[in-house]
C-alpha positions, 0 to 999 in steps of 0.5 A, a space after each residue: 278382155 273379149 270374153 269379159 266384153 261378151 259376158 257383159 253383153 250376154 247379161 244386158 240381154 236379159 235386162 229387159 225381160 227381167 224388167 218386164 217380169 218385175 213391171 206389171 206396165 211392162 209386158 212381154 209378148 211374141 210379137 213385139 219382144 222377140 230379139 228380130 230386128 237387126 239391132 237386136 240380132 247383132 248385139 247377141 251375135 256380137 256377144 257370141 262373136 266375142 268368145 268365137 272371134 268369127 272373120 265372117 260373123 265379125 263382118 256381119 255385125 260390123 256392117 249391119 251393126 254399125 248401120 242399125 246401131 246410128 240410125 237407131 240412135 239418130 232416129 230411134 222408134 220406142 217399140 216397147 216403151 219410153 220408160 228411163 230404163 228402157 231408154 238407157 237400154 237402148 241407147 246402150 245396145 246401139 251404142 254397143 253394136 256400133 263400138 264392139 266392132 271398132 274394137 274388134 278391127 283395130 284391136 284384134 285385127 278382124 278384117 272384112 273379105 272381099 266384096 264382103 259388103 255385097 255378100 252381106 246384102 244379099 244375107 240381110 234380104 234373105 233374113 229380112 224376107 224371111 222375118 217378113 213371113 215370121 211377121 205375117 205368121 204372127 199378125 195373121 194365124 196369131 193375131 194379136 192387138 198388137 202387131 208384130 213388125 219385126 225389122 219393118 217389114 210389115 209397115 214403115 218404122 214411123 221415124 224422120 229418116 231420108 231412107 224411110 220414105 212414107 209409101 205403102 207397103 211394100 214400096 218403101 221396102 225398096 227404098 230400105 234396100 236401096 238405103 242398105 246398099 248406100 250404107 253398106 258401101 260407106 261403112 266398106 270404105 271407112 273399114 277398109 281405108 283404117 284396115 287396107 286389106 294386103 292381099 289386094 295392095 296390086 289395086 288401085 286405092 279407089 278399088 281397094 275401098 269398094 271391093 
């Protein structure tokens, strides 16, 4: 059934392109297109993660999944249109990498290691940084009318979300992290309280749902 799931994700992949081949109002280009924001990165990896079943590319998805997939939801940006297929697309895939890794814990036992949650921070503001260079590559030595904002690291997502606050860059990436790091503690401790962890049942309860 896994396998199944990930076949099924790997060809929702394509929906888009196929999309924007056949819709002459629907383009594609390097510097919107590409699957680099977060949510777009962990529905592919999702996919993979269901033939590989990796503890490590589980714990990925599962937190950084789970945070873009219901702000994604809660406070969508459009970066490629509001047409009712690419509505239904998104919605889809946010809905996608929220469920999949619910199912993969309480289903096929994947479990979080310990401090998991800071070991994922630290992996989201490397890539993060990195596709912030991707994006100043792009705008500059590509440049383009159209601007490459690959995970928001070239300005703000314009959206209505306490954790996006409307300072310039590169202040309100601060806040971004700051947010990351909220989330990334309530999404350990809702994992971990549905999934205690044996090897740490020598600690108290409340240590066991941070760490």
């Amino acid at each position: 059934m896994l396998k199944r799931f990930g076949i099924l994700l790997f060809a929702g992949n394509l929906t888009l392109p196929i999309y924007a081949i056949l819709d002459p109002d629907q383009a594609l280009t390097w510097h919107r297109s590409l699957p680099l924001h977060f949510c777009g990165m962990n529905y592919i990896l999702i996919a993979v993660n269901c033939f590989a079943r990796n503890r490590y590319l589980f714990m990925f998805t599962a937190f950084l999944g789970t945070i873009g997939g219901v702000h994604g939801m809660l406070t969508p940006q459009l970066t490629v249109g509001d047409a009712p297929l690419v509505l239904v697309d998104y919605y889809m895939r946010h809905s996608a990498i929220v469920f999949f890794p619910i199912v993969m814990a309480r289903s096929f036992g994947f479990q979080f290691v310990r401090y998991g949650w800071m070991w994922i921070y630290v992996v989201a503001a490397l890539i993060s940084s990195s596709i912030g260079v991707f994006n100043w590559v792009l705008n500059t030595v590509f440049a383009s009318d159209v601007m490459a904002n690959y995970m928001y690291m070239w300005e703000a997502p314009k959206v209505d979300n306490p954790f996006v606050p409307k300072w310039p860059w590169p202040y309100y990436i601060l806040a971004l992290h700051a947010g990351l790091n909220l989330n990334l503690l309530v999404i350990n401790v809702i994992y971990r309280w549905r999934s205690p962890v044996a090897a740490m049942a020598h600690l108290p309860r409340w240590k066991q749902l941070l760490t």
